[in-house]
LUMDOLO-204422 format. One record per residue (C-alpha): residue number from 1; residue in three letters; z, x, y. Coordinates in steps of 0.05 Angstrom, whole numbers. Example, Ala and Ser with C-alpha at 12.3 -4.5 7.8 and 13.67 -1.06 7.14 Angstrom:
2
    n  res      zz      xx      yy
    1  ALA     156     246     -90
    2  SER     143     273     -21
! end
This chain:
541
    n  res      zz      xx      yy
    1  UNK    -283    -568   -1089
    2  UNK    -286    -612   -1153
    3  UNK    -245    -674   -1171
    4  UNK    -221    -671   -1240
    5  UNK    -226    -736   -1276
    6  UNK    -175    -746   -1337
    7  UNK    -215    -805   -1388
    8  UNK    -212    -812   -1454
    9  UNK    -255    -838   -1515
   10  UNK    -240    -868   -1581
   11  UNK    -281    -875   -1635
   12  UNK    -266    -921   -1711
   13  UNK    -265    -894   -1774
   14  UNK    -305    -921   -1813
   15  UNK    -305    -917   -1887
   16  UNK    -375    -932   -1922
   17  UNK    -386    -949   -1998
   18  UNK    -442    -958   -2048
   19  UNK    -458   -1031   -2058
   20  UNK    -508   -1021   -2109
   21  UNK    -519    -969   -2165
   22  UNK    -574    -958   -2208
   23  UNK    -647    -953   -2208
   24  UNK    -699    -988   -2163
   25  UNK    -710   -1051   -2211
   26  UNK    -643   -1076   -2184
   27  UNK    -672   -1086   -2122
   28  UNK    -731   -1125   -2150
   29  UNK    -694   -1197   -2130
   30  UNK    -686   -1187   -2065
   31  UNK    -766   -1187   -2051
   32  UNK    -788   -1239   -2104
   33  UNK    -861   -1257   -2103
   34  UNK    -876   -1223   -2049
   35  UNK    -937   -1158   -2038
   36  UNK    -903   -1091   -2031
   37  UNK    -949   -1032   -2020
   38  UNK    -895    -988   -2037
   39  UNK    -826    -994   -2065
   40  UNK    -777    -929   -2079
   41  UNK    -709    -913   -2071
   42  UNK    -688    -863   -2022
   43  UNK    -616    -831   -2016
   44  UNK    -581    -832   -1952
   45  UNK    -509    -800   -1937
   46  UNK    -452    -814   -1897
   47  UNK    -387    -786   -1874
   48  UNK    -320    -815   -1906
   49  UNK    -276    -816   -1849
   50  UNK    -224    -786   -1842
   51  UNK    -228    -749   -1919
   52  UNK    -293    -719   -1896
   53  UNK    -328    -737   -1973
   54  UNK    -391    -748   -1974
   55  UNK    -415    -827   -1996
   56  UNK    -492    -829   -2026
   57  UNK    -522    -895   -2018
   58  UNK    -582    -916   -2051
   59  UNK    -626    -965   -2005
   60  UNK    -691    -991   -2023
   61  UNK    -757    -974   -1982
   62  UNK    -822   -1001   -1964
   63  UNK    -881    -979   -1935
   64  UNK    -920   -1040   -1899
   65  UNK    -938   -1112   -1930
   66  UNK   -1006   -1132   -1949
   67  UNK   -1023   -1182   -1887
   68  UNK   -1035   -1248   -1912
   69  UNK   -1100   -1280   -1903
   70  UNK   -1125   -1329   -1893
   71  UNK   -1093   -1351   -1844
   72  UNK   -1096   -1285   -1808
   73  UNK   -1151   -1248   -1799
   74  UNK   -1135   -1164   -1799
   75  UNK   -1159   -1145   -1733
   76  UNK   -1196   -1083   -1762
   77  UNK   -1228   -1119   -1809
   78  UNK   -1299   -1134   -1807
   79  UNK   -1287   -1205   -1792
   80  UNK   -1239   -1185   -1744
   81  UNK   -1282   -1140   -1712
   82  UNK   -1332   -1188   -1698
   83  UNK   -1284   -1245   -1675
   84  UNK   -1267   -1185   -1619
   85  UNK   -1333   -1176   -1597
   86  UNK   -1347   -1248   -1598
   87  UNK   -1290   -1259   -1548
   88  UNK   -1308   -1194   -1502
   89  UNK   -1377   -1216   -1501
   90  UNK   -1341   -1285   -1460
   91  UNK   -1291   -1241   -1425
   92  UNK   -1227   -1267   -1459
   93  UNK   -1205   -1195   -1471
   94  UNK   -1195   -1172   -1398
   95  UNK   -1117   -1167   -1408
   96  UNK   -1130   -1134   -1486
   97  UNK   -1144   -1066   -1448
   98  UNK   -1087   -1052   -1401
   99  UNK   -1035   -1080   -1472
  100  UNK   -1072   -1035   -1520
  101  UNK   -1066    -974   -1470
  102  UNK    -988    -988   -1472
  103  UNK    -977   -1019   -1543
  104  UNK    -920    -987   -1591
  105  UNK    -882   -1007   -1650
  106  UNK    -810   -1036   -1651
  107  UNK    -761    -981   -1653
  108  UNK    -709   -1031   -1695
  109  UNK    -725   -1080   -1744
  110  UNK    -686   -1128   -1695
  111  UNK    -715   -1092   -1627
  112  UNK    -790   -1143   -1624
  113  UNK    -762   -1182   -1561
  114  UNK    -756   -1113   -1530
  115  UNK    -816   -1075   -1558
  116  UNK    -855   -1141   -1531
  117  UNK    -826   -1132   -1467
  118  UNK    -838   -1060   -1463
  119  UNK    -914   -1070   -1477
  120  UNK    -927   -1112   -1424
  121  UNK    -872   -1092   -1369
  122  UNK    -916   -1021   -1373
  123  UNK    -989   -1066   -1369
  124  UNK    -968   -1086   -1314
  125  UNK    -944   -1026   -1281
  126  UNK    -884   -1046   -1256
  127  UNK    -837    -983   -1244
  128  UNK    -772    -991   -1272
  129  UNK    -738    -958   -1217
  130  UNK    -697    -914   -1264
  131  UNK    -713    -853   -1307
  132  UNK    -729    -855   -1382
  133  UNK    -719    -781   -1397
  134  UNK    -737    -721   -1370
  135  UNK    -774    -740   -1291
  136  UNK    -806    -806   -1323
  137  UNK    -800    -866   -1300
  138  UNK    -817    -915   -1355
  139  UNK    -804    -976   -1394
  140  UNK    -772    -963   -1465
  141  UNK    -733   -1012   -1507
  142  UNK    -666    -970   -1494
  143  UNK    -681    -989   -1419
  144  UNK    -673   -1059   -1433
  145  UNK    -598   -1075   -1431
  146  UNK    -582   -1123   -1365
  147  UNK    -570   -1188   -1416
  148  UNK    -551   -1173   -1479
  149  UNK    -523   -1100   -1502
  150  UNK    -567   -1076   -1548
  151  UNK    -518   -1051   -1602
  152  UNK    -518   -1126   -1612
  153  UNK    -599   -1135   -1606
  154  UNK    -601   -1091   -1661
  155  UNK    -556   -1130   -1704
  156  UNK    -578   -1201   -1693
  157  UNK    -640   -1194   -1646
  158  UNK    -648   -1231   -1587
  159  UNK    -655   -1303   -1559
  160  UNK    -716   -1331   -1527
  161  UNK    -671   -1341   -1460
  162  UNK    -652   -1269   -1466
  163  UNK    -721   -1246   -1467
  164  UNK    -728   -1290   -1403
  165  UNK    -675   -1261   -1369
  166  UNK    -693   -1187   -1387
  167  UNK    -759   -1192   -1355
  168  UNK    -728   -1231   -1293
  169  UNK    -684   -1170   -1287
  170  UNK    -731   -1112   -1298
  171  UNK    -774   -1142   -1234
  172  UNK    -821   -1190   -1263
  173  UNK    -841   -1255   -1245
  174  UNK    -833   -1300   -1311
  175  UNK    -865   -1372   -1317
  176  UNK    -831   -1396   -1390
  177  UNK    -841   -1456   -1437
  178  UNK    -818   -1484   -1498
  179  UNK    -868   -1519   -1542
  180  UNK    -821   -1590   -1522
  181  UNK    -836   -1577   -1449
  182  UNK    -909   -1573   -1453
  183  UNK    -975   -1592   -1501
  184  UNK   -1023   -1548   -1541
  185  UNK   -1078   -1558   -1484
  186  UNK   -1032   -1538   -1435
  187  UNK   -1023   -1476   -1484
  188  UNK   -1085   -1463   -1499
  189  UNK   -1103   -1458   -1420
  190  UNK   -1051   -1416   -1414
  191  UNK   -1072   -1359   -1471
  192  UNK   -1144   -1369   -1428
  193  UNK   -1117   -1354   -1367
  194  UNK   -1079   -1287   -1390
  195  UNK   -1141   -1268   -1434
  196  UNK   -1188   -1269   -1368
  197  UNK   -1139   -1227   -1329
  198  UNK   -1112   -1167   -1323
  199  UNK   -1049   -1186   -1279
  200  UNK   -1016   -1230   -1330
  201  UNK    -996   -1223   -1396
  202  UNK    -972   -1271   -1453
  203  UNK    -909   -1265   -1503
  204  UNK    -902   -1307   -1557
  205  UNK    -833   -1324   -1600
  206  UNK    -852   -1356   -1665
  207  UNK    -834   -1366   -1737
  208  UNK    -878   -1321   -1783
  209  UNK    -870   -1368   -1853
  210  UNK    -922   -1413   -1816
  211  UNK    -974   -1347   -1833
  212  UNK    -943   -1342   -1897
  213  UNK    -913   -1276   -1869
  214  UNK    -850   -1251   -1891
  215  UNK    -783   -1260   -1843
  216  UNK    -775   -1312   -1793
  217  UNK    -767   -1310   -1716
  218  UNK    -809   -1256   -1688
  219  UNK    -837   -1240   -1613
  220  UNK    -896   -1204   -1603
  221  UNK    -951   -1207   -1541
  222  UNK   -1022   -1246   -1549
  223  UNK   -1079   -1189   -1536
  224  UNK   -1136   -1241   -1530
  225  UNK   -1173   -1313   -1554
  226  UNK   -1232   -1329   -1580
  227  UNK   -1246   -1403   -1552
  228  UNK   -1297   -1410   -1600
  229  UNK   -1261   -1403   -1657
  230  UNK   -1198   -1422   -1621
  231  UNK   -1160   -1364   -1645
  232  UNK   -1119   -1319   -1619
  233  UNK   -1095   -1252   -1618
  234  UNK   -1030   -1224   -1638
  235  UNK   -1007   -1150   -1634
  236  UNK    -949   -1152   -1673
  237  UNK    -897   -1100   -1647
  238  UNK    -874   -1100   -1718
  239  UNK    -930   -1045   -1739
  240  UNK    -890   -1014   -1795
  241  UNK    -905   -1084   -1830
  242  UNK    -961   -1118   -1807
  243  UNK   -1027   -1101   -1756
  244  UNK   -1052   -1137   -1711
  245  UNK   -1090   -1199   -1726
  246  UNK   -1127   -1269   -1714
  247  UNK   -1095   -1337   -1724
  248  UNK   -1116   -1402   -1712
  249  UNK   -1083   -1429   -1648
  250  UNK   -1062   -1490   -1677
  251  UNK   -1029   -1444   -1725
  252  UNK    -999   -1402   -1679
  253  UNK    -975   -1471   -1638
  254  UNK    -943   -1496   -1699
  255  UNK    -906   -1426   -1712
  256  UNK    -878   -1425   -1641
  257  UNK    -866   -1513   -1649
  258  UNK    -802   -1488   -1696
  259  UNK    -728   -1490   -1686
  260  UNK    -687   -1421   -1675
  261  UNK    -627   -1434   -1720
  262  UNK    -584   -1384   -1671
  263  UNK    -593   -1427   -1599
  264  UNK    -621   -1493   -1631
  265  UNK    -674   -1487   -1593
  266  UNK    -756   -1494   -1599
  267  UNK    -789   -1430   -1583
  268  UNK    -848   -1417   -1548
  269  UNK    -883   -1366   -1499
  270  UNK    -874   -1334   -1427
  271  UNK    -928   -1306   -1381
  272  UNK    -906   -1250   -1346
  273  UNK    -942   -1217   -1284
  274  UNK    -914   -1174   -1229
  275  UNK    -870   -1202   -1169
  276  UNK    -892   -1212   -1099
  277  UNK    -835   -1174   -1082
  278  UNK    -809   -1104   -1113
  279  UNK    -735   -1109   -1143
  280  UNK    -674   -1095   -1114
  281  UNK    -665   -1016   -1090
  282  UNK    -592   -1006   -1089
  283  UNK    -555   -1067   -1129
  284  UNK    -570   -1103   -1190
  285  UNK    -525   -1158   -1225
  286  UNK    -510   -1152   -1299
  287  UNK    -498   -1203   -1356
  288  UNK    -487   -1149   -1405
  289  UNK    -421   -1159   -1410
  290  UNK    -401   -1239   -1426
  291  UNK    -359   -1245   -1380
  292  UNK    -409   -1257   -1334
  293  UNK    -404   -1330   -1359
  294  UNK    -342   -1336   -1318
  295  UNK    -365   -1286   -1258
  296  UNK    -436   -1329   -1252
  297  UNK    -385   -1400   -1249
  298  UNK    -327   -1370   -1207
  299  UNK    -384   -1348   -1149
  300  UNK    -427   -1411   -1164
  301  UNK    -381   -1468   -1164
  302  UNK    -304   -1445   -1149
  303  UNK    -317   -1404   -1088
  304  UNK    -345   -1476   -1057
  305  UNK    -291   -1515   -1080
  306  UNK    -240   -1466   -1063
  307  UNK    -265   -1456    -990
  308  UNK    -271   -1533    -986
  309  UNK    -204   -1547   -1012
  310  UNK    -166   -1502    -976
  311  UNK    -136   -1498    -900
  312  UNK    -180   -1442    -874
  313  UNK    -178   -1428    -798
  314  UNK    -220   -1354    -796
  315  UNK    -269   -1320    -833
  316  UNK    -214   -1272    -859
  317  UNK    -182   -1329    -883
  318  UNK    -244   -1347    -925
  319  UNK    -254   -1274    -941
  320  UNK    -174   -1282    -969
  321  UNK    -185   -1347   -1011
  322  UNK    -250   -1314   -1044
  323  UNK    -223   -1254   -1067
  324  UNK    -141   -1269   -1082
  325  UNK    -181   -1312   -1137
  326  UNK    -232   -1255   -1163
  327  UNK    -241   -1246   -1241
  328  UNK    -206   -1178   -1257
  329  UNK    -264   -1156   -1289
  330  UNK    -316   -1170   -1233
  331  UNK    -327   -1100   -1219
  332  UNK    -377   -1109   -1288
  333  UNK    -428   -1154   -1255
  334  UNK    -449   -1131   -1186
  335  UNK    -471   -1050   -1188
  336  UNK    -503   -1003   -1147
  337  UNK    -564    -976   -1178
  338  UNK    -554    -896   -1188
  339  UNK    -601    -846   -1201
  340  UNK    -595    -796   -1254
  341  UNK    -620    -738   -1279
  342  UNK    -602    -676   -1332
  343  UNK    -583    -626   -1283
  344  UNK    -605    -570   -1333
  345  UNK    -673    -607   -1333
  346  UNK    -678    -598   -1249
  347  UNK    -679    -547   -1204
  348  UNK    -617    -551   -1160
  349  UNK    -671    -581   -1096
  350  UNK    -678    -647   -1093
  351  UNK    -765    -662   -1102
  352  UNK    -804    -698   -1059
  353  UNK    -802    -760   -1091
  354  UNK    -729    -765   -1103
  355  UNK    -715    -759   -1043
  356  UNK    -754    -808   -1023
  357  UNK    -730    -866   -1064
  358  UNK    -657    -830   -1031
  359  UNK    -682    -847    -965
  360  UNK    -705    -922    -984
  361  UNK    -632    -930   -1010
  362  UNK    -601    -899    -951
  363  UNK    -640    -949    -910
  364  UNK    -614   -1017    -949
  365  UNK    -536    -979    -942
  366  UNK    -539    -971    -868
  367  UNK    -571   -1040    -863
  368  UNK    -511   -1068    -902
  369  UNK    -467   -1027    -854
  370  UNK    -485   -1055    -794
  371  UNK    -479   -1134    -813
  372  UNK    -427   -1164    -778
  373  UNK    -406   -1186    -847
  374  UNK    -399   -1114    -867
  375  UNK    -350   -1113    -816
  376  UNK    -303   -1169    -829
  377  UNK    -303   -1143    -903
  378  UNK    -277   -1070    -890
  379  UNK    -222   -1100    -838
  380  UNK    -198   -1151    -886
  381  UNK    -205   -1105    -949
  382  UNK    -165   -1051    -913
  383  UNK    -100   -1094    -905
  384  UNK     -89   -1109    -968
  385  UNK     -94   -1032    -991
  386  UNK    -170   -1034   -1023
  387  UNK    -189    -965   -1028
  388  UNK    -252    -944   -1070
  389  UNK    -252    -867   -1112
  390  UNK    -332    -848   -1101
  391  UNK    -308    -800   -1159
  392  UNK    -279    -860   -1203
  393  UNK    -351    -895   -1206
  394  UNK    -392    -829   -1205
  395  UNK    -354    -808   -1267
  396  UNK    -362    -879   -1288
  397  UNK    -443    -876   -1272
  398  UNK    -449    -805   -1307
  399  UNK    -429    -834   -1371
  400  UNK    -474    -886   -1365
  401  UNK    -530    -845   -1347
  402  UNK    -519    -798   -1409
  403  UNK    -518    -866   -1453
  404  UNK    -597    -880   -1423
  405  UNK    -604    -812   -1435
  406  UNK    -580    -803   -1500
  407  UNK    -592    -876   -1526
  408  UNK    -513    -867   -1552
  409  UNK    -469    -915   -1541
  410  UNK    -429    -904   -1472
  411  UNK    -362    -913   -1512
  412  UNK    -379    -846   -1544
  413  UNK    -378    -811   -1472
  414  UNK    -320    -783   -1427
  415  UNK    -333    -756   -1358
  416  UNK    -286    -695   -1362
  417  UNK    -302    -673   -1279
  418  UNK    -342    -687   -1220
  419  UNK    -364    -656   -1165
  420  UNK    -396    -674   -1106
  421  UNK    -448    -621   -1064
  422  UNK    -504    -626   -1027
  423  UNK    -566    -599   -1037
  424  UNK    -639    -593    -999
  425  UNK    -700    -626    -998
  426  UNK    -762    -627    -975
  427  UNK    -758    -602    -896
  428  UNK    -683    -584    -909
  429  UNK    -672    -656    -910
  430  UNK    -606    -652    -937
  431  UNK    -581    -710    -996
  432  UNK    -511    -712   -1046
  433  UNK    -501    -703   -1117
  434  UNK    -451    -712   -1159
  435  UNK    -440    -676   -1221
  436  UNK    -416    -698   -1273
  437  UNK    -399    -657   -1348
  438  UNK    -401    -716   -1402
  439  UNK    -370    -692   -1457
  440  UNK    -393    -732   -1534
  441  UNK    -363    -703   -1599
  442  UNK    -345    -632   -1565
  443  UNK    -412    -615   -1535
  444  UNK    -427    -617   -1451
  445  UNK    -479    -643   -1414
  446  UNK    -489    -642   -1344
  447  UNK    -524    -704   -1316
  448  UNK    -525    -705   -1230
  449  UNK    -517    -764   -1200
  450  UNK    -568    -779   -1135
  451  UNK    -524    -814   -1086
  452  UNK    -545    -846   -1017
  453  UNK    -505    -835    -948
  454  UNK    -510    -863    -882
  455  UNK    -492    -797    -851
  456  UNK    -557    -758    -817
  457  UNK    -521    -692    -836
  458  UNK    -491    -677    -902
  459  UNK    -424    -682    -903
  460  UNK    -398    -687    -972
  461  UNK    -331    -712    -979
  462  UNK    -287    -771    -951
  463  UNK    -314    -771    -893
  464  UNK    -383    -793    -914
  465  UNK    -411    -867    -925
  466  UNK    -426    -878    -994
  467  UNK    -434    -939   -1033
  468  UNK    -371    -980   -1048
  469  UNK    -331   -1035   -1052
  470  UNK    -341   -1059    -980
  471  UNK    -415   -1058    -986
  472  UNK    -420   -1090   -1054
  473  UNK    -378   -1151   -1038
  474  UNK    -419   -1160    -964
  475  UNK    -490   -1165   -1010
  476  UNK    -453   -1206   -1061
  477  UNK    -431   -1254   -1012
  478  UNK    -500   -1251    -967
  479  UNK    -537   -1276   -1039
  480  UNK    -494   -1340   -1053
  481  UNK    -527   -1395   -1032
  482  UNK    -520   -1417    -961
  483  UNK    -496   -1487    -983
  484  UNK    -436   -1449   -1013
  485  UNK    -395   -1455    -942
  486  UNK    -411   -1528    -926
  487  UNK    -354   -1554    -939
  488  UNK    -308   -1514    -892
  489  UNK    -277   -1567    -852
  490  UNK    -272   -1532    -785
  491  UNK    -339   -1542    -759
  492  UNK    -337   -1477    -708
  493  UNK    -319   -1435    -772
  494  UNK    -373   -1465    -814
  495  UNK    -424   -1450    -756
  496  UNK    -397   -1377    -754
  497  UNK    -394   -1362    -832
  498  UNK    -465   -1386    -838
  499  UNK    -494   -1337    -778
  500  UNK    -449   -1281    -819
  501  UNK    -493   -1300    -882
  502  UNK    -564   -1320    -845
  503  UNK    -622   -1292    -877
  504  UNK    -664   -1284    -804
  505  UNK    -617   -1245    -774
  506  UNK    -627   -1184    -836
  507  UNK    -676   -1132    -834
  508  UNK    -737   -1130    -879
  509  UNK    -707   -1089    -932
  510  UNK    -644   -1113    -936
  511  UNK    -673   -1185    -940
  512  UNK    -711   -1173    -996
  513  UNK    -647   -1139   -1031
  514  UNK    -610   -1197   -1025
  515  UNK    -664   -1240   -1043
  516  UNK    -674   -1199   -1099
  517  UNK    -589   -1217   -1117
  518  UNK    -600   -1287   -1099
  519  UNK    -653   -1295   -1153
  520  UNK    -618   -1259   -1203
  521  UNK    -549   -1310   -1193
  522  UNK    -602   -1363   -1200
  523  UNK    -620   -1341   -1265
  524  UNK    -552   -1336   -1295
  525  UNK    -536   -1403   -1276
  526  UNK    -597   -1419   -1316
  527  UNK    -565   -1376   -1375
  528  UNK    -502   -1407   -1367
  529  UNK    -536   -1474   -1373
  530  UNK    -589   -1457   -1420
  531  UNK    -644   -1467   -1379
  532  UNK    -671   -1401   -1378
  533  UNK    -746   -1421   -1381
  534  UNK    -744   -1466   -1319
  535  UNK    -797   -1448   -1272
  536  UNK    -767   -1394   -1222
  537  UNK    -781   -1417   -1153
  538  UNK    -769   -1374   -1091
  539  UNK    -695   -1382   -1065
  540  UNK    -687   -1412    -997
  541  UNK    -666   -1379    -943
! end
């Protein structure tokens, strides 16, 4: 049996015209006194929607920029060369090895934050959790899109606090700075430390005019230092334009010591290493949507003024007060992380591996399932007439699968059916899948959906425990702080919401998922308030 689901897609038309005519000397202004390899003018054409006439635009092209230098030193250079052995020779190149292995070039003029990000995310071996196409699981910039959506990365680029926040969210541990909240020593110990190791890796945000480079605000990771020279390493992401080279640190201090004209801000550098703890399994919060702003303050501060303000006399009464007050678009922020595949790229079986990471998720779900919490959510949720479509947010999930997938925009995608089977694993173990056909500009694709159940049979259908609403509010709740319920008045009440929401009384796994939630709503607070590069301590329990 499949459920048919009826969606719909729009696009804009947009109609695109010639802004300059001519031959390639018009273009000679716009890069005044400046080294061009190359400069020719190559033709690209566009649709005229909705008249269907083709527009010719002429853009200009380049191919690289001579690197200027001094200060930089090319790092295939002789000179450079010799500043690298120099360095290996002290062991300040133990963390060059695992970044080379993973280095790539910025997909997008605007896309350095993420290539930087990439690089070093994958040095680190951290798994993202989540395919990148076909059965990988891997880093790529596309990947990248908890805090800031990346059709607007690619227009504007991305903040310094965004950065922050990406790695936060992709499962990294993330000590950041801005050159006004620390000195050049301190620096300087810092780009030692990451040089001698392996585990931890450096990004720097600076402004490249201090190099005489051309453009401004850039990211890209440090690969090394030379402490006798004091000079550092940068492999610029940006490979199309420059390679990587030596600077002087001062230099490279005074290039991150600049104001970003979009926050305000001073820039600076992050080291990044992997967490003590793995990230969350089955939810995930995202900012990618602003309106998280509100979500991030409605949890943070109104839910404790609200349960402080208010006569409450039961914990379905608090339950009551919390969510008659919800943001209509809350559904955006808290999300169960799916698994997807192509179907046409899988056998119908689930492997080994999938269905193992099934299994860990099924774990966390029936741990959610049996808080008492859980409990008092589904009761309260069911009087007021809550009911949850598993189809609704597969269909949902399968378009935003096929947007990883495809690197298209989501808003391109309608789920025209799902259906939910079950299919075998390893042993016969049995798991779910929904199937969904995405449908983009008249062509199909079938993406499957790896869903986890609480049932030890498969019973696909109503009747099985899936993720849902009742489950995503219980882990939502179990992550605010505990200090959130101190000001219930009725001192029996405030005893028993705080044994709902203690941390001791939670299983292993499902500790370190909410953990894993609690640190995330830390860090959009720190959004919110700008204070992204705060050192990230632990939550309490």
């Amino acid at each position: 049996m499949c459920t048919i689901i009826n969606a719909f897609f729009t696009y804009s038309n947009r109609i695109i015209t010639p802004k300059v005519k001519g031959s390639a000397k018009l273009f000679a202004p716009t890069f005044p006194n400046l080294p061009v390899r190359s400069l020719s003018l190559s033709q690209h054409i566009y649709t005229n929607y909705p008249s269907k006439k083709p527009v010719v635009m002429a853009m200009a092209s380049l191919y690289r920029r001579s690197l200027p230098s001094p200060p930089a030193i090319d790092f295939s250079s002789s000179e450079g060369k010799k500043i690298f052995n120099e360095a290996l020779q002290k062991g300040t190149m133990e963390g060059f090895f695992r970044l080379i292995s993973y280095f790539q070039t910025q997909s997008e003029p605007a896309y350095c934050g993420l290539a930087s990000l990439s690089v070093v995310l994958n040095a680190l071996s951290i798994d993202p959790g989540r395919k990148w196409k076909g059965p990988w699981r891997w880093f790529d910039e596309s990947m990248l899109d908890c805090c800031e959506p990346l059709e607007v990365v690619k227009e504007k680029g991305i903040s310094f606090g965004k950065v922050v926040c990406l790695a936060h969210c992709s499962g990294a541990k993330v000590e950041a700075f801005r050159t006004n909240q620390t000195t050049i020593d301190d620096f300087r110990k810092f780009v030692m430390k990451c040089s001698t190791s392996e585990n931890c890796h450096m990004i720097s945000t600076y402004h490249r005019g201090v190099f005489k480079q051309t453009g401004s605000g850039h990211f890209s990771p440090i690969g090394g230092y030379n402490a006798e020279r004091d000079m550092a390493l940068i492999l610029d992401v940006a490979r199309f334009k420059y390679p990587p080279h030596w600077v002087p640190l001062k230099l490279l201090w005074e290039a991150m010591d600049s104001i970003d004209d979009s926050t305000g801000k001073r820039r600076g550098f992050m080291l990044i290493s992997r967490p003590h703890r793995e990230p969350g399994l089955l939810y995930t919060l995202s900012c990618k949507d602003e309106s998280w702003i509100s979500i991030a303050k409605y949890l943070k501060e109104d839910v404790p003024r609200l349960v402080s303000s208010q006569h409450v006399d039961s914990v379905e009464k608090i339950l009551s007060v919390v969510f008659k007050s919800l943001p209509s678009n809350f559904n955006t922020f808290i999300r169960w992380v799916a698994e997807l595949r192509i179907a046409e790229d899988t056998k119908q079986n689930l492997s080994a591996e999938e269905k193992s990471r099934l299994n860990l998720k099924q774990v966390v779900l029936k741990e959610v399932h049996e808080t008492e919490l859980f409990k008092h959510i589904s009761k309260f949720l069911s009087t007021v007439g809550y009911e949850d479509s598993l189809t609704y947010a597969a269909a949902k999930a399968c378009c935003q699968g096929a947007e990883i997938l495809s690197g298209c925009s989501s808003k391109e995608f309608c789920c025209r059916e799902t259906c939910v089977t079950c299919v075998k694993g390893p042993g016969e173990a049995e798991g779910t899948v929904v199937t969904g056909v995405v449908v983009r500009y008249g062509s199909e694709q079938n993406v499957d959906l790896l869903v986890p159940s609480t049932q030890t049979d498969c019973e696909c259908g109503p009747e099985a425990n899936y993720p849902a609403g009742n489950d995503v509010f219980t882990v939502l709740l179990l992550a605010l702080p505990p200090q959130t319920w101190s000001g219930i008045k009725d001192q029996a009440l405030m005893h028993e919401m705080k044994q709902l929401i203690s941390m001791a009384s939670l299983p292993t796994m499902l500790q370190e998922e909410v953990l894993h939630l609690r640190r995330q709503l830390q860090l959009l607070k720190r959004c919110q308030e700008n204070k992204e590069e705060e050192d990230f301590a632990a939550p309490a329990f």
